[in-house]
PDB file of N, CA, C and O in Angstrom, chain B, residues numbered from 101:
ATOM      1  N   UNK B 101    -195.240 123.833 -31.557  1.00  0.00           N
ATOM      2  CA  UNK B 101    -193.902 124.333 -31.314  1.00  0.00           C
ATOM      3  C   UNK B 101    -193.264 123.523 -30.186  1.00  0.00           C
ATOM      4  O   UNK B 101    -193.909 123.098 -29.228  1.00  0.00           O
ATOM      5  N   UNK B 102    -191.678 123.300 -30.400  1.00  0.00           N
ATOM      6  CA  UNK B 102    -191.013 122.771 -29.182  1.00  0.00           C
ATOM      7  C   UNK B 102    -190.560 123.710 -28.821  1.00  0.00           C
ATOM      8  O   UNK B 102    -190.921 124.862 -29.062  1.00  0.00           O
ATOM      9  N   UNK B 103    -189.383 123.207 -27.953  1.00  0.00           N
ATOM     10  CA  UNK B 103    -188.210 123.511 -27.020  1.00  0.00           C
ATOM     11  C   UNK B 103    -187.102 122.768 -27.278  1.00  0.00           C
ATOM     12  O   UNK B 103    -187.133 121.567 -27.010  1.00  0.00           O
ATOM     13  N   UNK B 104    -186.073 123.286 -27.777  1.00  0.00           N
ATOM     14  CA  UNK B 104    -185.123 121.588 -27.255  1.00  0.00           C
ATOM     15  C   UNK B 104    -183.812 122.914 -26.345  1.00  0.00           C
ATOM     16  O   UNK B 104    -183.519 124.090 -26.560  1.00  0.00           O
ATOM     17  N   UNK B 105    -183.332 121.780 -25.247  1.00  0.00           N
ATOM     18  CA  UNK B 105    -182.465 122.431 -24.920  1.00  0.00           C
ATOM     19  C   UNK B 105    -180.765 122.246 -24.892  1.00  0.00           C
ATOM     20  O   UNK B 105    -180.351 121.184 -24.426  1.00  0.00           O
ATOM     21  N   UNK B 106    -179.816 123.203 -25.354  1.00  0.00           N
ATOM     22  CA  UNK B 106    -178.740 122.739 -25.611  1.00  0.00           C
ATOM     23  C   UNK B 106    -177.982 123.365 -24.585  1.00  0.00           C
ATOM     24  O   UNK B 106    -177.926 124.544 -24.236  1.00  0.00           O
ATOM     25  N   UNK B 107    -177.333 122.209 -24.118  1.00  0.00           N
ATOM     26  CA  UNK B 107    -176.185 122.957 -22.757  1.00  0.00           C
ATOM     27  C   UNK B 107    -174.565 122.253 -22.881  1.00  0.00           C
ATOM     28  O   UNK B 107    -173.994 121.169 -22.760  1.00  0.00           O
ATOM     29  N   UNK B 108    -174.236 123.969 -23.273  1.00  0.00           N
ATOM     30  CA  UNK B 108    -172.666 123.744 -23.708  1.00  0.00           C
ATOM     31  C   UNK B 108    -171.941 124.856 -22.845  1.00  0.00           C
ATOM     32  O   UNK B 108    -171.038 125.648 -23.117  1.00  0.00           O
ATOM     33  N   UNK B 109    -172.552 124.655 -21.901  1.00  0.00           N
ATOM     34  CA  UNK B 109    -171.579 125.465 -20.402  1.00  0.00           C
ATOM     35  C   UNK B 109    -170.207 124.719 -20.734  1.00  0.00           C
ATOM     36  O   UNK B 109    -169.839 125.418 -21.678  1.00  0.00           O
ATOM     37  N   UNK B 110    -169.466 124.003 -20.616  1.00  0.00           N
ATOM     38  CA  UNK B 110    -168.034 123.516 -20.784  1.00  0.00           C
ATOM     39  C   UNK B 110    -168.001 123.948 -21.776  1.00  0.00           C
ATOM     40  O   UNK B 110    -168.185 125.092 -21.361  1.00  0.00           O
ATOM     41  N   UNK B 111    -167.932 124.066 -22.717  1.00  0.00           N
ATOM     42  CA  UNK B 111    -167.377 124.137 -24.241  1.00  0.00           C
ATOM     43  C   UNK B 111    -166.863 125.725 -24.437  1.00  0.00           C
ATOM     44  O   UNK B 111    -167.365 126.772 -24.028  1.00  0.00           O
ATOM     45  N   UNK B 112    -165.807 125.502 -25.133  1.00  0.00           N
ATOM     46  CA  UNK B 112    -164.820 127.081 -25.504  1.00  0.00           C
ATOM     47  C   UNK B 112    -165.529 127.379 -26.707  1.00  0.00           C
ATOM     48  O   UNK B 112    -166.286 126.586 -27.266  1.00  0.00           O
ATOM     49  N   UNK B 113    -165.272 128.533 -27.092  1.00  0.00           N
ATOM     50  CA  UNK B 113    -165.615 128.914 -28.157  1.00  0.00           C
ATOM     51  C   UNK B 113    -164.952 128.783 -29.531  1.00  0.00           C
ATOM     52  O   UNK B 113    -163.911 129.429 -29.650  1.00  0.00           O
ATOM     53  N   UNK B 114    -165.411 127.971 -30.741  1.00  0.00           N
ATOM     54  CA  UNK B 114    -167.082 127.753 -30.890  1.00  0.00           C
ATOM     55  C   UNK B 114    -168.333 127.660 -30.715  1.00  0.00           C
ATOM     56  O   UNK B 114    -169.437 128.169 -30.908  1.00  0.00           O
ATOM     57  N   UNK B 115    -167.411 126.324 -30.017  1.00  0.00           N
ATOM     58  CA  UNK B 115    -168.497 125.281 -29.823  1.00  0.00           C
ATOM     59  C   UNK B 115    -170.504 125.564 -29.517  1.00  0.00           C
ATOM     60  O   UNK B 115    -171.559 125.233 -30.059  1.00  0.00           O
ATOM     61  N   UNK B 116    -170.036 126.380 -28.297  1.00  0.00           N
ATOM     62  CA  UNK B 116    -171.227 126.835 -28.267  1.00  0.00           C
ATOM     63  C   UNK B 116    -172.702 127.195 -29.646  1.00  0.00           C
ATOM     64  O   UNK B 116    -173.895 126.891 -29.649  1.00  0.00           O
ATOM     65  N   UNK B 117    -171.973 127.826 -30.474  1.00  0.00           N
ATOM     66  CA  UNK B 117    -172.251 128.210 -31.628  1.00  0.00           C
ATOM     67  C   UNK B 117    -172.869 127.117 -32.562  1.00  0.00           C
ATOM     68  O   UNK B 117    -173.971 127.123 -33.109  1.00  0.00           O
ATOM     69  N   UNK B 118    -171.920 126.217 -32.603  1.00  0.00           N
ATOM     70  CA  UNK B 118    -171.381 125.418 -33.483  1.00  0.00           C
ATOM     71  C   UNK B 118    -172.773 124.023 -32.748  1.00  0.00           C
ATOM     72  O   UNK B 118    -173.055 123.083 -33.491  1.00  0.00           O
ATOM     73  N   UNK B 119    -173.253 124.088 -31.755  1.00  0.00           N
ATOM     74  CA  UNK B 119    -173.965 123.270 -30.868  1.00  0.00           C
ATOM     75  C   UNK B 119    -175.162 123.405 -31.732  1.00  0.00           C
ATOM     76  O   UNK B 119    -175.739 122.510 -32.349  1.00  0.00           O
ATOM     77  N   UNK B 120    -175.584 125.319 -31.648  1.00  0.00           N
ATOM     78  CA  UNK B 120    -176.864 126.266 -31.843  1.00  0.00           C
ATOM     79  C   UNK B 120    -177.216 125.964 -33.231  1.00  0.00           C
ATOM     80  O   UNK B 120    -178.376 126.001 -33.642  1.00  0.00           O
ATOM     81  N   UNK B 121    -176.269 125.687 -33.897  1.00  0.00           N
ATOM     82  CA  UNK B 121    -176.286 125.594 -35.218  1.00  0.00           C
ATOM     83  C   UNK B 121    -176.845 124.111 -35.952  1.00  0.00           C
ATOM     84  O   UNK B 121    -177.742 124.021 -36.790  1.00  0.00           O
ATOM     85  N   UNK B 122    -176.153 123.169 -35.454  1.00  0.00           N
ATOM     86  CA  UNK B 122    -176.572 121.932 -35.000  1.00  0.00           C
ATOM     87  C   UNK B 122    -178.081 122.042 -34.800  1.00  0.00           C
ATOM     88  O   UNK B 122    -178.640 121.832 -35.877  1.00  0.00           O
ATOM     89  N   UNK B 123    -178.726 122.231 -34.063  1.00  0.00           N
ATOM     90  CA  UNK B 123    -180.108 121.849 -33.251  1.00  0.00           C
ATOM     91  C   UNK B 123    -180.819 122.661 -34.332  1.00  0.00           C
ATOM     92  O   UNK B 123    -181.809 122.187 -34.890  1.00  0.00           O
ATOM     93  N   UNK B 124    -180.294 124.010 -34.681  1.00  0.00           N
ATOM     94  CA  UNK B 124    -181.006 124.553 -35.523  1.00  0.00           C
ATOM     95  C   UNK B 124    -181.581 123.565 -36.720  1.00  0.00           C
ATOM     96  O   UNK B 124    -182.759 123.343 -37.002  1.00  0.00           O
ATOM     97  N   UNK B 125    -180.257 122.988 -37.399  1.00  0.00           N
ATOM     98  CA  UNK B 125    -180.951 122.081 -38.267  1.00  0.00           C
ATOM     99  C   UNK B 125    -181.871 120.983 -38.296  1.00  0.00           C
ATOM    100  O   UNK B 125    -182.297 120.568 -39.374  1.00  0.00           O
ATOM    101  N   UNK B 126    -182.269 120.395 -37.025  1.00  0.00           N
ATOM    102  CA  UNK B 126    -182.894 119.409 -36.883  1.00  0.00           C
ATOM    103  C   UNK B 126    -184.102 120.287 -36.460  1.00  0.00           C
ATOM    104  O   UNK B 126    -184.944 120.324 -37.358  1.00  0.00           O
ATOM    105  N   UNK B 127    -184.311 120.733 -35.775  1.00  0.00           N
ATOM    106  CA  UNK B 127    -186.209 121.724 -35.505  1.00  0.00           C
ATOM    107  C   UNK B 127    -186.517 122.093 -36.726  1.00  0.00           C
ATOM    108  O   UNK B 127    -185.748 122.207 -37.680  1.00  0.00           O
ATOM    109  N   UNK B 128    -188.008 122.336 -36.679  1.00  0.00           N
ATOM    110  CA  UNK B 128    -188.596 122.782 -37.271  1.00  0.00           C
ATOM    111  C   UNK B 128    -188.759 124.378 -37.240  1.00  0.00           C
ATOM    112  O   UNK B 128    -188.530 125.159 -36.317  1.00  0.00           O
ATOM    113  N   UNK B 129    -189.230 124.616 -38.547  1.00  0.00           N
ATOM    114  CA  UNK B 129    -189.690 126.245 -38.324  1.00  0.00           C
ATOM    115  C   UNK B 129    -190.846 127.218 -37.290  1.00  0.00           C
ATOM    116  O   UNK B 129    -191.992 127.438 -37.681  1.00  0.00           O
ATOM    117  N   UNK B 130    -190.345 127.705 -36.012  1.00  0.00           N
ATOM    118  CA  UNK B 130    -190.948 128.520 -35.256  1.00  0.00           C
ATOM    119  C   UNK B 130    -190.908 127.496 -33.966  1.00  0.00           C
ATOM    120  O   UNK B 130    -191.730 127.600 -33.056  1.00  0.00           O
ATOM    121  N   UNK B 131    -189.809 126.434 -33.979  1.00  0.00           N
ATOM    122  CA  UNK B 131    -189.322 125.968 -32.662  1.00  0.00           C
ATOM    123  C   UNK B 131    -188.370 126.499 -32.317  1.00  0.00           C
ATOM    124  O   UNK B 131    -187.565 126.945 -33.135  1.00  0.00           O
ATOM    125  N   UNK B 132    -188.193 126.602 -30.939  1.00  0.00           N
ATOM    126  CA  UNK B 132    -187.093 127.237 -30.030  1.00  0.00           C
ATOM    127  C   UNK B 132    -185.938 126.210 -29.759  1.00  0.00           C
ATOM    128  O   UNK B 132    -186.016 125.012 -29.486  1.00  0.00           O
ATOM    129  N   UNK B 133    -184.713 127.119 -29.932  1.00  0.00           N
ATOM    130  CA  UNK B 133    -183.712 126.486 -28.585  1.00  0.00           C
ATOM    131  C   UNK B 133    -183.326 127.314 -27.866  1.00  0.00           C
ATOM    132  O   UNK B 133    -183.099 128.485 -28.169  1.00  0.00           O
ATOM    133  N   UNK B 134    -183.176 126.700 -26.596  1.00  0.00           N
ATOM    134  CA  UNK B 134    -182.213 127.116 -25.602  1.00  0.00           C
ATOM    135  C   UNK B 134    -181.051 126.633 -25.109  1.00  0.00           C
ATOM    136  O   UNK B 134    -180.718 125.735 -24.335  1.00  0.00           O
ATOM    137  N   UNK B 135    -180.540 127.436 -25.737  1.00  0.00           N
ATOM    138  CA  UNK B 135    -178.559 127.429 -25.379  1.00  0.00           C
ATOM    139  C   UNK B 135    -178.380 128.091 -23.981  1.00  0.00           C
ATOM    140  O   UNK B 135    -179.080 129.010 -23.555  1.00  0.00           O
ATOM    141  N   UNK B 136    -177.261 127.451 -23.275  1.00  0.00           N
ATOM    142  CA  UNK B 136    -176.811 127.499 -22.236  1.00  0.00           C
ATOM    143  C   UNK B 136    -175.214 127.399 -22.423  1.00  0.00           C
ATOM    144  O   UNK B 136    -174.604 126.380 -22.745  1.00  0.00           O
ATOM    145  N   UNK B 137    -174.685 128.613 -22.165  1.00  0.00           N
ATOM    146  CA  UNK B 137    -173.290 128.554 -22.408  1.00  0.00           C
ATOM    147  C   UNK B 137    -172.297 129.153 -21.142  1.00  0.00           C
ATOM    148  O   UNK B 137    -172.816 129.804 -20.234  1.00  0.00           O
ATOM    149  N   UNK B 138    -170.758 128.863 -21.163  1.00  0.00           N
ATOM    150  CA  UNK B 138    -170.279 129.287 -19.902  1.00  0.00           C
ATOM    151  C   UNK B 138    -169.293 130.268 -20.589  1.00  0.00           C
ATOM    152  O   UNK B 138    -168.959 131.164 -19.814  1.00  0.00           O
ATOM    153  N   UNK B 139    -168.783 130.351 -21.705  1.00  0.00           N
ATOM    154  CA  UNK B 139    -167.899 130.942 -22.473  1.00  0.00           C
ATOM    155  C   UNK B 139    -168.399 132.317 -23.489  1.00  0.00           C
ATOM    156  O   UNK B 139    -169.168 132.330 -24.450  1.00  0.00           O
ATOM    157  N   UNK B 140    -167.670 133.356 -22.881  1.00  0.00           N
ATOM    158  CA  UNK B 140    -167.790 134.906 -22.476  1.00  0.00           C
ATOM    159  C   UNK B 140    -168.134 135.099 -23.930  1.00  0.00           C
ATOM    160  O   UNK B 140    -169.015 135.959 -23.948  1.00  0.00           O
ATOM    161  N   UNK B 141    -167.805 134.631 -25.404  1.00  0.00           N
ATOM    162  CA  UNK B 141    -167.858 134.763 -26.752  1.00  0.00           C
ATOM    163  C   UNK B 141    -169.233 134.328 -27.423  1.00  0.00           C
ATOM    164  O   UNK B 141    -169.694 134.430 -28.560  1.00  0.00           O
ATOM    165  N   UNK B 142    -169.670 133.817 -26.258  1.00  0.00           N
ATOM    166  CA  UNK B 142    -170.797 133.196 -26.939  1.00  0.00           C
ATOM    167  C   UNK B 142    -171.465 134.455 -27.017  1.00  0.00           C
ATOM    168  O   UNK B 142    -171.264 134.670 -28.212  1.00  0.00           O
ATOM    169  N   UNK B 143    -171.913 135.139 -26.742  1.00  0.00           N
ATOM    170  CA  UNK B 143    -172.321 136.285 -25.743  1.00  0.00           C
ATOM    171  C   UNK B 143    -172.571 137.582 -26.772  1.00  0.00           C
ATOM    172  O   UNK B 143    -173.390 138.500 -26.805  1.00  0.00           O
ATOM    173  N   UNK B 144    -171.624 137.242 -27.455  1.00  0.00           N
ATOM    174  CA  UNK B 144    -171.591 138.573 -28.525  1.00  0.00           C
ATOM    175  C   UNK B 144    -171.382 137.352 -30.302  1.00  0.00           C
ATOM    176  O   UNK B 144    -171.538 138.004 -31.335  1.00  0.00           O
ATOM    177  N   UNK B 145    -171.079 135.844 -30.505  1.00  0.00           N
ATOM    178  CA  UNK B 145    -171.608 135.347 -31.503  1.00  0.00           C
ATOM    179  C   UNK B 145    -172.870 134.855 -31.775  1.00  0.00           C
ATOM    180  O   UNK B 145    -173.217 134.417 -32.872  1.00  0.00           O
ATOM    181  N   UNK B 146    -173.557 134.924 -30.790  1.00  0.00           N
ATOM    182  CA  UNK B 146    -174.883 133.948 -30.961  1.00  0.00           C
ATOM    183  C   UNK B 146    -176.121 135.371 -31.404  1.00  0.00           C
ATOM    184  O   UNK B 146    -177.127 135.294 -32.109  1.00  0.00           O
ATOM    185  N   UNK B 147    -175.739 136.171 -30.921  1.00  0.00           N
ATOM    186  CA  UNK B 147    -176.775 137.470 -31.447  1.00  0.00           C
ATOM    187  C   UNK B 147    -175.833 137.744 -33.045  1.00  0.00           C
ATOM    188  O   UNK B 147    -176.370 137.882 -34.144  1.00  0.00           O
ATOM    189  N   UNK B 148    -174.567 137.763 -32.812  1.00  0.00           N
ATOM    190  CA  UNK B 148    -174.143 138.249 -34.241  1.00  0.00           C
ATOM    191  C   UNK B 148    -174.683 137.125 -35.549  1.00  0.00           C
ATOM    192  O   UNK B 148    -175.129 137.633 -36.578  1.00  0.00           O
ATOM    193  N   UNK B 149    -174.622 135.940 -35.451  1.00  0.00           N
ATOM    194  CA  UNK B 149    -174.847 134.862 -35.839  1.00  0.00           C
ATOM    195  C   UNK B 149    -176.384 134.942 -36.412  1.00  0.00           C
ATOM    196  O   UNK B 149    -176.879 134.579 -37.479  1.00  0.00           O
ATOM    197  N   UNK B 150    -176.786 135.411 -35.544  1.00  0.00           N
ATOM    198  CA  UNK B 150    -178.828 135.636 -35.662  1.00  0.00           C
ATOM    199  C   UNK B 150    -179.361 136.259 -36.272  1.00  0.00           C
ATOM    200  O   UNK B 150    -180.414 135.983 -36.846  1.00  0.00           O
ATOM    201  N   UNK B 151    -178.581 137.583 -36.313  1.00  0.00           N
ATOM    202  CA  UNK B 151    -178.586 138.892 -36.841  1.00  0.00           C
ATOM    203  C   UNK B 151    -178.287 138.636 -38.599  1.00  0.00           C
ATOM    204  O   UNK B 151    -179.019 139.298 -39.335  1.00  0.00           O
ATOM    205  N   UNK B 152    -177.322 137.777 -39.235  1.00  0.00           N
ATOM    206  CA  UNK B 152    -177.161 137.159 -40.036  1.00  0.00           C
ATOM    207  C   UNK B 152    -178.427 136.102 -40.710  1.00  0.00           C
ATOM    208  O   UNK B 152    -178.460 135.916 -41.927  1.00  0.00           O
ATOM    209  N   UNK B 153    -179.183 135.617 -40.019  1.00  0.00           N
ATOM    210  CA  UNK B 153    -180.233 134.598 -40.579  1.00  0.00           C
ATOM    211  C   UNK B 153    -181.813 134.953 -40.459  1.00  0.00           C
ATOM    212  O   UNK B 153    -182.289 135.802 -39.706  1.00  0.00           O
ATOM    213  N   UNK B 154    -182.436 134.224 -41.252  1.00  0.00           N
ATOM    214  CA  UNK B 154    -184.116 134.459 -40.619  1.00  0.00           C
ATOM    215  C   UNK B 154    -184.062 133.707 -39.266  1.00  0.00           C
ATOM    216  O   UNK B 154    -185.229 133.619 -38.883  1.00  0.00           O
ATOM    217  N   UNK B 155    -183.512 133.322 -38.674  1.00  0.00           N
ATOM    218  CA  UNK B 155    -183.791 133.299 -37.726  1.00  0.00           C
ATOM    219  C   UNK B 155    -184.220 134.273 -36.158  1.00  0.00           C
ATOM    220  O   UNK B 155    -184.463 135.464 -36.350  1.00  0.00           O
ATOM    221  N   UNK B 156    -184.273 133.921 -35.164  1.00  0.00           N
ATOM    222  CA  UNK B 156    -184.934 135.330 -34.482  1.00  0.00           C
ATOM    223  C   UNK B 156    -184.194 134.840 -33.058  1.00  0.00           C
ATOM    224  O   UNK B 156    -184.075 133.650 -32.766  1.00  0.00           O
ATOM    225  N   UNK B 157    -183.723 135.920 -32.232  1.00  0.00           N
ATOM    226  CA  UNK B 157    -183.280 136.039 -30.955  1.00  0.00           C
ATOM    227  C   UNK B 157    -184.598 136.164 -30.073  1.00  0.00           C
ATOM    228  O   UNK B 157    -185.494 136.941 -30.404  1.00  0.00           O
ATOM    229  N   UNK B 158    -184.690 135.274 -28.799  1.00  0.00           N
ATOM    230  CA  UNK B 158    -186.085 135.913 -28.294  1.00  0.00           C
ATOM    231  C   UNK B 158    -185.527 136.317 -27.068  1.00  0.00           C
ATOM    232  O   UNK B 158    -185.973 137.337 -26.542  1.00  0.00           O
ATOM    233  N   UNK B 159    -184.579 135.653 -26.502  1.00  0.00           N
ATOM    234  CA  UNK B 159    -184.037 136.053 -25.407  1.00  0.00           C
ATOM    235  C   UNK B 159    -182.895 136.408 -24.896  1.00  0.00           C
ATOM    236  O   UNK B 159    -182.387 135.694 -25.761  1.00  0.00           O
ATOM    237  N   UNK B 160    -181.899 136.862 -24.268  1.00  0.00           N
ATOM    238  CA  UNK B 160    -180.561 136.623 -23.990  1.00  0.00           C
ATOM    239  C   UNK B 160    -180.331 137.395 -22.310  1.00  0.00           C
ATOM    240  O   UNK B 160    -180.608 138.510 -21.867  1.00  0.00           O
ATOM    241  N   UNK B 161    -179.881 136.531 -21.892  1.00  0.00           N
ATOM    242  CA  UNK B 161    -179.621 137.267 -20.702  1.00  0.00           C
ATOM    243  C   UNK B 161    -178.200 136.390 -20.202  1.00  0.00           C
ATOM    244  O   UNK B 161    -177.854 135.380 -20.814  1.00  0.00           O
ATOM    245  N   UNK B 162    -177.267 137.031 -18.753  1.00  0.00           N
ATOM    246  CA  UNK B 162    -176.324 136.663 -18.242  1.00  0.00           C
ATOM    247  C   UNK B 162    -176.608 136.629 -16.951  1.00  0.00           C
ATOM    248  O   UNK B 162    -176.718 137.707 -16.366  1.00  0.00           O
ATOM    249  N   UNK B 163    -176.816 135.194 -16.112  1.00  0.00           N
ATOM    250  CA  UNK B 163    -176.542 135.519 -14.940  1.00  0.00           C
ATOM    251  C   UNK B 163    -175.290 134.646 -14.294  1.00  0.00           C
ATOM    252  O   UNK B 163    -174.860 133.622 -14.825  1.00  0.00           O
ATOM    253  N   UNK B 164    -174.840 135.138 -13.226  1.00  0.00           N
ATOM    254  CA  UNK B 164    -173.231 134.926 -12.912  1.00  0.00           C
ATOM    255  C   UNK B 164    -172.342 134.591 -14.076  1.00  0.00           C
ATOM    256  O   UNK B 164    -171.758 135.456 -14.729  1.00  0.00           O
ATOM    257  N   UNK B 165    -172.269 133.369 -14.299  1.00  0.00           N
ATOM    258  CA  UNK B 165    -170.738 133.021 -15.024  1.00  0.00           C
ATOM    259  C   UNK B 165    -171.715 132.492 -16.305  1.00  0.00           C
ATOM    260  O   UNK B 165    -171.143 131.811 -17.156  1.00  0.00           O
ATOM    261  N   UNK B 166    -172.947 132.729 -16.460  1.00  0.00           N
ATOM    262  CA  UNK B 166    -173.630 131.559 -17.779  1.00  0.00           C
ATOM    263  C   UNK B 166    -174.499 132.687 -18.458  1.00  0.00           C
ATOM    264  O   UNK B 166    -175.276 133.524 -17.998  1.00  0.00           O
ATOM    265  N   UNK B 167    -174.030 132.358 -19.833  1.00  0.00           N
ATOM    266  CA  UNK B 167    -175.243 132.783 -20.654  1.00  0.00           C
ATOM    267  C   UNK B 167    -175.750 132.231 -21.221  1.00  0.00           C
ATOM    268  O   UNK B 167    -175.348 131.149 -21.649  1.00  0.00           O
ATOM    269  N   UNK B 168    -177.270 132.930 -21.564  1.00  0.00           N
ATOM    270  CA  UNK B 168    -178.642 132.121 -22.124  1.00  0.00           C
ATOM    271  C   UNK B 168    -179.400 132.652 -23.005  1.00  0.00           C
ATOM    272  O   UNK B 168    -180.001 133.710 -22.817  1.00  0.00           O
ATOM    273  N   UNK B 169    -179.458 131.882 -24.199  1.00  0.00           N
ATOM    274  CA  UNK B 169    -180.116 132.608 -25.413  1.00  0.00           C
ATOM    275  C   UNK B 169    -181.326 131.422 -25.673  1.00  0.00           C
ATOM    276  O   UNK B 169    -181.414 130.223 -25.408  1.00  0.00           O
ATOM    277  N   UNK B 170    -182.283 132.516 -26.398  1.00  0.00           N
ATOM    278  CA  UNK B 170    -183.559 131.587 -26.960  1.00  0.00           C
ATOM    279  C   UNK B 170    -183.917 132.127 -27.962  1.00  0.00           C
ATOM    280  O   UNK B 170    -184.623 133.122 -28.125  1.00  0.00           O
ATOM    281  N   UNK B 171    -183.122 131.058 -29.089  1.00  0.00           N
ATOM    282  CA  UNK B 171    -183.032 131.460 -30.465  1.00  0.00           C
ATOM    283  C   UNK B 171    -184.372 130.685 -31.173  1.00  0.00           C
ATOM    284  O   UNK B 171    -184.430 129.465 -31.324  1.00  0.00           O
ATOM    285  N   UNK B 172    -185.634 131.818 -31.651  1.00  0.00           N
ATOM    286  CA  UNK B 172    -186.755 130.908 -32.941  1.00  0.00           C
ATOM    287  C   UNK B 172    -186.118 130.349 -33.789  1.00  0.00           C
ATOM    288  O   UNK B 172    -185.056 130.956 -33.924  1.00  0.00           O
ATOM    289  N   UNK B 173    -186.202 129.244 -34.654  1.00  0.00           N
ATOM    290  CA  UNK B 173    -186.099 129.129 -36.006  1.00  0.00           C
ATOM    291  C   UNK B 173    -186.645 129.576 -37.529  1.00  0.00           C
ATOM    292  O   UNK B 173    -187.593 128.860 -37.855  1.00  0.00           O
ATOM    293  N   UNK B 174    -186.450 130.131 -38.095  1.00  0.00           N
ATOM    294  CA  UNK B 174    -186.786 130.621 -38.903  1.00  0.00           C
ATOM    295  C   UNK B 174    -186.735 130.084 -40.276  1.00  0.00           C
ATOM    296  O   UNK B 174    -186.550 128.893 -40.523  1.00  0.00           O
ATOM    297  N   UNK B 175    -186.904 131.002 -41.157  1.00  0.00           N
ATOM    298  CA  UNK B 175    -187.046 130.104 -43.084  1.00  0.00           C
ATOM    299  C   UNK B 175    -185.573 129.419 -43.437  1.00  0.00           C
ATOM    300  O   UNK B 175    -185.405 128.835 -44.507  1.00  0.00           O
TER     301      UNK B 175
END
């Protein structure tokens, strides 16, 4: 298993998303990413987004102005 990490602190929304989605396709199944975002939408698309796929949420948290998700890949 990897890690790869994606940091789209600048980026409005989409993008963020649109990053997660990206990386998704290049890993393999039961590698991680970690997204790093600065934009408040990410926040409530990246779990909605997840919730939608085999894919799996492992983490999400907010501290100050950034949020951080650690999305598995899935089938």
């Amino acid at each position: 298993m990897k890690r790869i990490d994606v940091d789209a602190r600048i980026m409005r929304c989409p993008m963020p998303l649109l990053k997660l989605k990206q990386a998704l396709a290049i890993v393999s199944l039961g590698d991680e990413i970690r997204l790093r975002a600065s934009d408040a939408g990410a926040w409530r698309d990246v779990p909605a987004f997840v919730a939608l796929t085999d894919h799996r949420l492992i983490e999400k948290s907010h501290i100050s102005d950034e949020y951080y998700f650690v999305v598995e890949k899935g089938e």
